[in-house]
C-alpha positions in Angstrom: -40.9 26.0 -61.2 -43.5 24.4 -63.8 -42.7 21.9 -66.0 -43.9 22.4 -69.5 -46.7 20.0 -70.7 -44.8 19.7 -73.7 -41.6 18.0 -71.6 -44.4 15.9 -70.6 -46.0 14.8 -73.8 -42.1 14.3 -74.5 -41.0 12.5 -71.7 -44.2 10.1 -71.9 -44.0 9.5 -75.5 -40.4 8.4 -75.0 -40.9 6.1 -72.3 -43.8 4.3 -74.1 -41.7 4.1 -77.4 -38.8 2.3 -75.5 -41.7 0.6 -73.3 -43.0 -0.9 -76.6 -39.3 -1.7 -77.9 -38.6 -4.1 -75.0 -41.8 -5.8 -75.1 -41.6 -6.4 -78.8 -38.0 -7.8 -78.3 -39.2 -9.9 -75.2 -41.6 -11.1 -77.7 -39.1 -11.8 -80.3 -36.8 -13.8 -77.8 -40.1 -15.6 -76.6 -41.2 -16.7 -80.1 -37.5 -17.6 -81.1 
């Protein structure tokens, strides 16, 4: 079976989206 590059892109995108999300709110807490 080959995965699709484009599942990839997707599934990489994704996890730096939520990656950034989390920081930003870490950031958030850390400045509050």
């Amino acid at each position: 079976m080959k995965l699709k590059p484009i599942l990839w892109f997707i599934g990489i995108w994704l996890a730096s989206v939520v990656a950034l999300f989390i920081i930003s709110s870490l950031i958030r807490t850390a400045i509050l």
